[in-house]
N, CA, C and O atoms as CSV, one atom per row, in Angstrom:
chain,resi,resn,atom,element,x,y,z
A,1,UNK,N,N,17.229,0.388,-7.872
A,1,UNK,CA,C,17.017,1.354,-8.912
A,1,UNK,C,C,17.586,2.713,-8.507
A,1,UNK,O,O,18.458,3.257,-9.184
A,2,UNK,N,N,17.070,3.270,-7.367
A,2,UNK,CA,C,17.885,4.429,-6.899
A,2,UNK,C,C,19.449,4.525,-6.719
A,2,UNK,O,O,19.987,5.629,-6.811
A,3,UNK,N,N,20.147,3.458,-6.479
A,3,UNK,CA,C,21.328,3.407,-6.360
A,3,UNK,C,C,22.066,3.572,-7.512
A,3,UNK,O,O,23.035,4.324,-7.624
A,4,UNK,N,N,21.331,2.456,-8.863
A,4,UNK,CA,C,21.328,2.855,-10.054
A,4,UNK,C,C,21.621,4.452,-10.439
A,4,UNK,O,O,22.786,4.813,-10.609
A,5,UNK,N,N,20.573,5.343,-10.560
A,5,UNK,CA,C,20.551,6.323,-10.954
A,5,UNK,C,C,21.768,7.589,-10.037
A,5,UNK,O,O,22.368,8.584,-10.443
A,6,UNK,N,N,21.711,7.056,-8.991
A,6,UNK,CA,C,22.789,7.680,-8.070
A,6,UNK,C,C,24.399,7.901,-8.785
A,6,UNK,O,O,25.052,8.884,-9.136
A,7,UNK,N,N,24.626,6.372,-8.776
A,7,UNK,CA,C,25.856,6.003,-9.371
A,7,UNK,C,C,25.462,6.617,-11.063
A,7,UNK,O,O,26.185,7.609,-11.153
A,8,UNK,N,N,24.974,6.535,-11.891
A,8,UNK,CA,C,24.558,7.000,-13.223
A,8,UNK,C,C,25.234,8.837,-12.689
A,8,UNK,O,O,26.314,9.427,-12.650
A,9,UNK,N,N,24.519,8.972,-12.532
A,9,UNK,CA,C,24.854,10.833,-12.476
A,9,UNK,C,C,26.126,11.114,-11.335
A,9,UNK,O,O,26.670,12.176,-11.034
A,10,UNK,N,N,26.267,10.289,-11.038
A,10,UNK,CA,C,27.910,10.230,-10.310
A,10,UNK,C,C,29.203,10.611,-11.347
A,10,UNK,O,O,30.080,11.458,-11.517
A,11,UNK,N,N,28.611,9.238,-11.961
A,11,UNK,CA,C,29.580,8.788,-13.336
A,11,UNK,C,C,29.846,9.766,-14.434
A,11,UNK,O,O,30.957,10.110,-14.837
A,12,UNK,N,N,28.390,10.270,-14.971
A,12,UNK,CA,C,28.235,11.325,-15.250
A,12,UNK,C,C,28.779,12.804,-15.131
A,12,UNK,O,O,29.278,13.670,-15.850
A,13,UNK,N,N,28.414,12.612,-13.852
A,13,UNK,CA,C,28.258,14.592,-13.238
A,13,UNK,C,C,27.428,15.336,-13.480
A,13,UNK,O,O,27.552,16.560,-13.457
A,14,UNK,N,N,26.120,14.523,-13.841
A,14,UNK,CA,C,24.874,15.453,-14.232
A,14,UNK,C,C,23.699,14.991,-13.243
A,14,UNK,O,O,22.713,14.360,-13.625
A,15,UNK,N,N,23.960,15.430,-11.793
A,15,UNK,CA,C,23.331,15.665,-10.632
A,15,UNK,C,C,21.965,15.823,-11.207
A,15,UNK,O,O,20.998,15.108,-10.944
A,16,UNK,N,N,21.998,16.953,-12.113
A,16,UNK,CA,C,20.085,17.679,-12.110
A,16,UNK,C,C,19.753,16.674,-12.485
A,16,UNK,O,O,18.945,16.205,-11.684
A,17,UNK,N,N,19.979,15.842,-13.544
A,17,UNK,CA,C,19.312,14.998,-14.427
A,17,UNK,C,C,18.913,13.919,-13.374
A,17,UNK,O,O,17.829,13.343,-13.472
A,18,UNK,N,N,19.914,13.609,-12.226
A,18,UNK,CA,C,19.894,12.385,-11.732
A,18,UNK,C,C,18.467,12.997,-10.613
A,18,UNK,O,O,17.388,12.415,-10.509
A,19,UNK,N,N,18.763,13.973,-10.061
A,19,UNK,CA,C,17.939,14.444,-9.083
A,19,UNK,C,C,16.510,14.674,-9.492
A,19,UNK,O,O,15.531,14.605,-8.749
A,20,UNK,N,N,16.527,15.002,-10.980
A,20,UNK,CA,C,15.024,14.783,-11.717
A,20,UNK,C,C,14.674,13.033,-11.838
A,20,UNK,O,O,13.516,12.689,-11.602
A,21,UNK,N,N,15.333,12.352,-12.074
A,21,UNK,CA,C,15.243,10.959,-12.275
A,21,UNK,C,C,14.906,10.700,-10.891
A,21,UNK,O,O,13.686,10.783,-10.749
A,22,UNK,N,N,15.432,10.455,-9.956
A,22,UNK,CA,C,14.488,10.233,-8.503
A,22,UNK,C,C,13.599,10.885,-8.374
A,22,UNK,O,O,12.490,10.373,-8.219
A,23,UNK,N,N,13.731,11.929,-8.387
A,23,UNK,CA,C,12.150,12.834,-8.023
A,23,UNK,C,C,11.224,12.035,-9.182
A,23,UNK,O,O,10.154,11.572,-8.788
A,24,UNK,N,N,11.432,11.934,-9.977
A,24,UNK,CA,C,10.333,10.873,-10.768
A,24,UNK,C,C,9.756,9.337,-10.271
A,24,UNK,O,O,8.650,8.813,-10.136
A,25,UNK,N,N,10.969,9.003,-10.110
A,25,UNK,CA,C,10.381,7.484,-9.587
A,25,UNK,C,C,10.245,7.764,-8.522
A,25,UNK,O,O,10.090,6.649,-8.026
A,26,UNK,N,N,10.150,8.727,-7.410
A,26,UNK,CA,C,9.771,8.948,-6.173
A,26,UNK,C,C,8.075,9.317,-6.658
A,26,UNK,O,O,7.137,8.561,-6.404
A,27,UNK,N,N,7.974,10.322,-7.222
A,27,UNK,CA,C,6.525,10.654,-7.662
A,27,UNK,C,C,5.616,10.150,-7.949
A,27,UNK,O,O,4.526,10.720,-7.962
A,28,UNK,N,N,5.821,8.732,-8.316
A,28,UNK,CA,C,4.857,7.407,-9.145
A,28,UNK,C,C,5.227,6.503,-8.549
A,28,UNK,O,O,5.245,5.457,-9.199
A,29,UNK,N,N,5.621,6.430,-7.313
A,29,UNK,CA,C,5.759,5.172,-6.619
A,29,UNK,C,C,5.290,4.849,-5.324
A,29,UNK,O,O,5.394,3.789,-4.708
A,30,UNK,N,N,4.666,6.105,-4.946
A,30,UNK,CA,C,4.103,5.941,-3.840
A,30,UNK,C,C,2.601,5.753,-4.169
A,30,UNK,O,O,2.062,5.997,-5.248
A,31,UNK,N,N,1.878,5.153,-2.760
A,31,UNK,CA,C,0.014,5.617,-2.300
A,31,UNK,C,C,0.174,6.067,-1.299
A,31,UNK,O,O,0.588,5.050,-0.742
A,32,UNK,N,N,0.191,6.785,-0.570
A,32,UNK,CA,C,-0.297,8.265,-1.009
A,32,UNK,C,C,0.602,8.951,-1.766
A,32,UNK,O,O,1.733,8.468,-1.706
A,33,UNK,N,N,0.477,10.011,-2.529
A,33,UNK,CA,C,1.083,10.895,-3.381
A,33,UNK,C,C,1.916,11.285,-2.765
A,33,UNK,O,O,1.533,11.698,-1.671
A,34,UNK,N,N,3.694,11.421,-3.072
A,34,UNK,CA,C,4.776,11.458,-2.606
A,34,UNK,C,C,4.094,13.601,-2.089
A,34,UNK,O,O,4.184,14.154,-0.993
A,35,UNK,N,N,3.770,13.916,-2.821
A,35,UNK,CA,C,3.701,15.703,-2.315
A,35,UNK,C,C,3.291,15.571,-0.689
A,35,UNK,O,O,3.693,16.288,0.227
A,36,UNK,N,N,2.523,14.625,-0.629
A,36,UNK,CA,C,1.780,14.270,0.413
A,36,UNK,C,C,2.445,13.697,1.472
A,36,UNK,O,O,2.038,13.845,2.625
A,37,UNK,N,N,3.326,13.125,1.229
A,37,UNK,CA,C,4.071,12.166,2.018
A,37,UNK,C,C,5.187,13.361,2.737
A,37,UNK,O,O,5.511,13.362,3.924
A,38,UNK,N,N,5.663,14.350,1.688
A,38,UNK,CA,C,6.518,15.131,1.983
A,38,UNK,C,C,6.097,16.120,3.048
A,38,UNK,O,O,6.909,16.647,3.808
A,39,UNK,N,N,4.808,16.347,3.074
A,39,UNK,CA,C,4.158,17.259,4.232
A,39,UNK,C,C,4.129,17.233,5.553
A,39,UNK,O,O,4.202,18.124,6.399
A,40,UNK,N,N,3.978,15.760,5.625
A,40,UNK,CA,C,3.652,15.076,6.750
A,40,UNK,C,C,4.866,14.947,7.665
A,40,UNK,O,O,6.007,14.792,7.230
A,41,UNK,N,N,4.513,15.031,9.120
A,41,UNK,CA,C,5.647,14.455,9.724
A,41,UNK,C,C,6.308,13.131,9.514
A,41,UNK,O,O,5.913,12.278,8.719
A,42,UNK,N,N,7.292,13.041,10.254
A,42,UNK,CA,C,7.848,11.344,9.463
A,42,UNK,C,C,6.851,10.401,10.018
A,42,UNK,O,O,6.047,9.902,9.230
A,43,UNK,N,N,6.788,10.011,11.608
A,43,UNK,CA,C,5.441,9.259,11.960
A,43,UNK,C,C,4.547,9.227,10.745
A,43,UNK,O,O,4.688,8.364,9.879
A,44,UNK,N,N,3.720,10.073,10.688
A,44,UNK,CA,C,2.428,10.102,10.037
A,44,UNK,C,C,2.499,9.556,8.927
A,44,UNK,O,O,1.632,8.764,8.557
A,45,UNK,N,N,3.969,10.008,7.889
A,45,UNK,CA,C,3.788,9.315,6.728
A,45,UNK,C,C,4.191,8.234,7.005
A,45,UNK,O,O,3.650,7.388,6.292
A,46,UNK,N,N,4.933,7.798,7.747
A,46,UNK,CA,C,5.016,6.284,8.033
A,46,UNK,C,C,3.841,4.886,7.970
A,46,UNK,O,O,3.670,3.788,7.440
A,47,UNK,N,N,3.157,5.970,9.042
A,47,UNK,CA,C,1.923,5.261,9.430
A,47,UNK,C,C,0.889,5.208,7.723
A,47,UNK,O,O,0.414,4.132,7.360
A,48,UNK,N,N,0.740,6.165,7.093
A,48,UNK,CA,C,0.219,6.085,5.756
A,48,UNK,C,C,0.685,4.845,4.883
A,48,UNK,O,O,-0.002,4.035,4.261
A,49,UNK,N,N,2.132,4.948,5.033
A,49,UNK,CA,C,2.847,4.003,3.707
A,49,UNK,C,C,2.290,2.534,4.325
A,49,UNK,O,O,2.294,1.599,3.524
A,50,UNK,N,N,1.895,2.314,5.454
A,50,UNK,CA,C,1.405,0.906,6.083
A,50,UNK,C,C,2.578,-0.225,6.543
A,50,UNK,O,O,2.554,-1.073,7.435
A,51,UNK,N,N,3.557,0.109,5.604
A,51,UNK,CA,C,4.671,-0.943,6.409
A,51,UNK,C,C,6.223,-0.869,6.494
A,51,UNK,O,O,6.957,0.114,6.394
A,52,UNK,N,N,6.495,-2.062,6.685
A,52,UNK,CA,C,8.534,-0.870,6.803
A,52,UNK,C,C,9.180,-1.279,5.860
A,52,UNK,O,O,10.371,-0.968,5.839
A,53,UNK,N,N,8.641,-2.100,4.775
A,53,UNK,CA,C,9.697,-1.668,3.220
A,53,UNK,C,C,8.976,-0.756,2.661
A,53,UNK,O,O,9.740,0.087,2.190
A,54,UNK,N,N,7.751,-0.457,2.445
A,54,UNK,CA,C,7.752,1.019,1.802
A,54,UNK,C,C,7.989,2.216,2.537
A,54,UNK,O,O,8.193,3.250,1.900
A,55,UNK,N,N,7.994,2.233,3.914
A,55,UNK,CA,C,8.609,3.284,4.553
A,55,UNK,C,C,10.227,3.547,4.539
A,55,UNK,O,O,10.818,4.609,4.733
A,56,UNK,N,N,10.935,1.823,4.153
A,56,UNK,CA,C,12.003,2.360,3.745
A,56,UNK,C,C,12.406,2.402,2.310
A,56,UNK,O,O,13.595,2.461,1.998
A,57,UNK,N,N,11.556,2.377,1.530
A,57,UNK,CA,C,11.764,2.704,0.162
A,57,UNK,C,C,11.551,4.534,0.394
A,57,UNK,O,O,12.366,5.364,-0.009
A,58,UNK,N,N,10.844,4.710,0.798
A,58,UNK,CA,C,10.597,6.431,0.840
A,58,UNK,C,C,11.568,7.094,0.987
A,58,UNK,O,O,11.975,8.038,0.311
A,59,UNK,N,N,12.225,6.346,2.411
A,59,UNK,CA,C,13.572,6.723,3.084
A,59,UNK,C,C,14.676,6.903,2.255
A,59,UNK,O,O,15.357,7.928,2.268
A,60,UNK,N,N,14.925,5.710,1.361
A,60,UNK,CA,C,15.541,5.994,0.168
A,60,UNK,C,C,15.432,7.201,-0.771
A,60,UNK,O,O,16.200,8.001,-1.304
A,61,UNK,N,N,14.301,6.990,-0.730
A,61,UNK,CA,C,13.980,8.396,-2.014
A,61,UNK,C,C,14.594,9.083,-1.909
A,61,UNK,O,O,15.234,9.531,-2.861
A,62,UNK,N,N,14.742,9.640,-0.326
A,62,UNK,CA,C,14.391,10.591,0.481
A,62,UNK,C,C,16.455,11.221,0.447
A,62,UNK,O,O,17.048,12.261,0.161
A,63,UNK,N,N,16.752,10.123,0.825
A,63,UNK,CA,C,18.557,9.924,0.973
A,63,UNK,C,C,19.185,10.448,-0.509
A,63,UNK,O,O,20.029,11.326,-0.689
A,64,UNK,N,N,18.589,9.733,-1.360
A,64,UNK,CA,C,19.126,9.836,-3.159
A,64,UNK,C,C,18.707,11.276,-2.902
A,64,UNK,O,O,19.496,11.480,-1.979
A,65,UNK,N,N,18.271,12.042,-2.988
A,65,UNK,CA,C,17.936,13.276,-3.197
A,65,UNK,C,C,18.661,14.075,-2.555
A,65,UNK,O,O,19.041,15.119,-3.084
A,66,UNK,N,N,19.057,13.685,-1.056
A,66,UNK,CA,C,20.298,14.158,-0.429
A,66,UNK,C,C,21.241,14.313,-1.163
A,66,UNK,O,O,21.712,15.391,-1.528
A,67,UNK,N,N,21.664,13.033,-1.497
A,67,UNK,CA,C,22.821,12.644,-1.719
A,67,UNK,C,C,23.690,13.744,-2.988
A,67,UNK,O,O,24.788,14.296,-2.910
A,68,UNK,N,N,22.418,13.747,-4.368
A,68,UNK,CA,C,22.650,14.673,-5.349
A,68,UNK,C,C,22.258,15.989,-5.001
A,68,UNK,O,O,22.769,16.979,-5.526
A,69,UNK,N,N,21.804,16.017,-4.558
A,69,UNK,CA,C,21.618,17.770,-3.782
A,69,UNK,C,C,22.916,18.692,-3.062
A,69,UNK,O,O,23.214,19.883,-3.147
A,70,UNK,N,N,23.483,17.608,-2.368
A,70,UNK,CA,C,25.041,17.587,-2.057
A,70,UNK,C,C,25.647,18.146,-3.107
A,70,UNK,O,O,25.920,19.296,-3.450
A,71,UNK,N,N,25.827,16.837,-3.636
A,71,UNK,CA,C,26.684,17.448,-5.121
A,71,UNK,C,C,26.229,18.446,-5.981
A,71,UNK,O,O,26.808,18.662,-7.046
A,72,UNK,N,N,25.359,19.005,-5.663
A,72,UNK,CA,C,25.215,20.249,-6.573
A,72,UNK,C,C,25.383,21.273,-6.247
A,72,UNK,O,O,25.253,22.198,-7.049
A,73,UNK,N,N,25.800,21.524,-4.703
A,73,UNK,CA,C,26.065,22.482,-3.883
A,73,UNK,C,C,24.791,22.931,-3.215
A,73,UNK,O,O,24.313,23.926,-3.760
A,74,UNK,N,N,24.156,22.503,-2.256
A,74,UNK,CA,C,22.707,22.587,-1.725
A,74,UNK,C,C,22.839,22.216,-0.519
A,74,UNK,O,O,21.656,22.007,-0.252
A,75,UNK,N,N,23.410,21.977,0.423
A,75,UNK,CA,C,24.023,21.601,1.423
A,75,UNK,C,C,22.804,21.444,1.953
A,75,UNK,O,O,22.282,20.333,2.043
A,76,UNK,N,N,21.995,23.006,2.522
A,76,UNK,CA,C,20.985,22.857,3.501
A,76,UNK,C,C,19.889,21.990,3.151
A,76,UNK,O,O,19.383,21.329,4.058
A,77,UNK,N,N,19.302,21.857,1.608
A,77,UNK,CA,C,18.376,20.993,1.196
A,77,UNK,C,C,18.297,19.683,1.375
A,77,UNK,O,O,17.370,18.935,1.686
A,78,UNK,N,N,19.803,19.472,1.045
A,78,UNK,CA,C,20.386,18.007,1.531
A,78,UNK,C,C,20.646,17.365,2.885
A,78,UNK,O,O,20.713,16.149,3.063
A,79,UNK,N,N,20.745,18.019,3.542
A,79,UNK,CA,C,20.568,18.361,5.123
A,79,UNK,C,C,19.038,17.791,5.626
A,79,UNK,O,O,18.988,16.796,6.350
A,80,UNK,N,N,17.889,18.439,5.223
A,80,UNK,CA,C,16.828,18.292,5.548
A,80,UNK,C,C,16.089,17.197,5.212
A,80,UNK,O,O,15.186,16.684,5.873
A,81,UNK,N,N,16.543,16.844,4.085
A,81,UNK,CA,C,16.344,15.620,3.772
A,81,UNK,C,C,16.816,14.186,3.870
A,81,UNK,O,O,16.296,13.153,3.448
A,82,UNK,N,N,17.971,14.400,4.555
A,82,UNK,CA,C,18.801,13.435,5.358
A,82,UNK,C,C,18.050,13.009,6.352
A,82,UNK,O,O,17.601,11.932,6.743
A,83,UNK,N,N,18.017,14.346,6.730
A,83,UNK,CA,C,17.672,14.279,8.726
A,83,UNK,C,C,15.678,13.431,8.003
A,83,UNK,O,O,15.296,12.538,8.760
A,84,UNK,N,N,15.020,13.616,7.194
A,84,UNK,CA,C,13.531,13.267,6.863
A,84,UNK,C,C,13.882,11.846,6.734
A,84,UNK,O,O,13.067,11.062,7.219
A,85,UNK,N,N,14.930,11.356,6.178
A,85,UNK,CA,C,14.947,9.769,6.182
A,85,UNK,C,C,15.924,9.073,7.150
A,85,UNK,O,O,15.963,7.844,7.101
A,86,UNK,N,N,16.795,9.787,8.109
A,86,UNK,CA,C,17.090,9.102,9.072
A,86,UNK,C,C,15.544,9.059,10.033
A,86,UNK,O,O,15.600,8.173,10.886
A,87,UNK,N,N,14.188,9.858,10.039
A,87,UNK,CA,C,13.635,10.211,10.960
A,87,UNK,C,C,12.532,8.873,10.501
A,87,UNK,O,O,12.000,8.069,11.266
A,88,UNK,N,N,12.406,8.958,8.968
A,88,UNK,CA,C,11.505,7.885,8.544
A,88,UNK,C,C,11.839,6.608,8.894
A,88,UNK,O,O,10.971,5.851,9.328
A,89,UNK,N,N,13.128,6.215,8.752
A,89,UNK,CA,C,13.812,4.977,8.992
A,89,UNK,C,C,13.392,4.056,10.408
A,89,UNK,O,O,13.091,2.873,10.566
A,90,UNK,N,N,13.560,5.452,11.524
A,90,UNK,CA,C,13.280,5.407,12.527
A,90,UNK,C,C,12.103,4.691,13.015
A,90,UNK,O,O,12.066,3.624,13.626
A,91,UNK,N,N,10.816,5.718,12.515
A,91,UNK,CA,C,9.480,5.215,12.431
A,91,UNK,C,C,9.126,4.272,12.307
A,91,UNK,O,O,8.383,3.656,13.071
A,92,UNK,N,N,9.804,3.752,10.795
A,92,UNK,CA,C,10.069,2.272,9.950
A,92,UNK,C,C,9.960,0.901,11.173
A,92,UNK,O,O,9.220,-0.026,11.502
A,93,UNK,N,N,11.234,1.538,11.518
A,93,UNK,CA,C,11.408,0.376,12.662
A,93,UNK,C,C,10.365,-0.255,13.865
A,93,UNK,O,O,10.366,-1.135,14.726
A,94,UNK,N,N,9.531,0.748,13.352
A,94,UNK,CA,C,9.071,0.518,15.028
A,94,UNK,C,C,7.505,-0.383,14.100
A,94,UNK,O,O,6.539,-0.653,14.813
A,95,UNK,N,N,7.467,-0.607,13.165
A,95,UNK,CA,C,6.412,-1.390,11.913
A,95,UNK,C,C,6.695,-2.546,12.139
A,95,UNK,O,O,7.832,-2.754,12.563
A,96,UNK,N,N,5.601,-3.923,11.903
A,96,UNK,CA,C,5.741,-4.757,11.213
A,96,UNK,C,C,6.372,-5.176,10.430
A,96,UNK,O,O,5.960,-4.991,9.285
A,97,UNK,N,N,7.502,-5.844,10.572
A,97,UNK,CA,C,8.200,-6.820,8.917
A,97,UNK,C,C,9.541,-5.834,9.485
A,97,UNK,O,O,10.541,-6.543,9.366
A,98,UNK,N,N,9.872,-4.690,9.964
A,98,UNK,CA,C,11.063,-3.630,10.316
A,98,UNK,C,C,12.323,-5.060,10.393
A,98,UNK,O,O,13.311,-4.354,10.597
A,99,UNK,N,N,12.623,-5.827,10.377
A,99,UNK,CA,C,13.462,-6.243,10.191
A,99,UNK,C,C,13.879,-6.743,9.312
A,99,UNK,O,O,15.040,-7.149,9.366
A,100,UNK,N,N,13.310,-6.871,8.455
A,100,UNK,CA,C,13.494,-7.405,6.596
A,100,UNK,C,C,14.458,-5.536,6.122
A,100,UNK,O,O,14.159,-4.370,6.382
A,101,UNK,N,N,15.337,-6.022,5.547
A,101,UNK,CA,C,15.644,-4.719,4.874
A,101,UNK,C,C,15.554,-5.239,3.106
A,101,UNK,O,O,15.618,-6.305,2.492
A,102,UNK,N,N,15.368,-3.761,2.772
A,102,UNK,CA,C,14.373,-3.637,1.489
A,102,UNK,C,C,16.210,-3.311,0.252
A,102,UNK,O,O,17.381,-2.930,0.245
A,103,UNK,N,N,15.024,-3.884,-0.570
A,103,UNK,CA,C,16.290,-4.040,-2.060
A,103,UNK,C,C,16.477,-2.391,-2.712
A,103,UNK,O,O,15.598,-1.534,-2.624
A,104,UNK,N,N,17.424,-2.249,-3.176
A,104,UNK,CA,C,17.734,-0.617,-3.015
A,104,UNK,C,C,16.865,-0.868,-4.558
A,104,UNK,O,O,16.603,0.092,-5.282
């Protein structure tokens, strides 16, 4: 789905729209509440999400948001949020099931 919407506002060129569209399905797709998730160090929210496809679904989130943040000229935002899901990914790995990789 994220890849979806990625490529959608690619195609497009309407980044905000796309970057509101993840931030949505990022917002309603987590337990605990993605605000929440965002606070936390990567460990911790790791350890919250309970396993390593939803830690790497987060990770995702986390990347798509990069990714269009980029393209909108946001460099540093996109930056930080790179480095939050290479760090989650990380975490990920070190979970139960970490070797199954998850459907985008």
């Amino acid at each position: 789905m994220l890849a979806a919407i990625v490529a959608r506002a690619r195609e497009t060129r309407d980044y905000e729209s796309g970057l509101e569209a993840v931030r949505e399905a990022g917002a309603t797709g987590f337990k605990p509440d993605r605000s929440l998730l965002d606070r936390l160090d990567a460990a911790s929210a790791v350890q919250l999400l309970g396993d390593a496809e939803n830690a790497r679904v987060y990770a995702g989130v986390c990347a798509a948001e990069a990714e269009l943040l980029e393209a909108l000229g946001r460099p540093e935002e996109a930056g930080r949020l790179r480095n939050r899901a290479a760090l989650v990914e990380q975490e990920a790995r070190a979970l139960p099931g970490a070797g199954r990789t998850p459907d985008p």
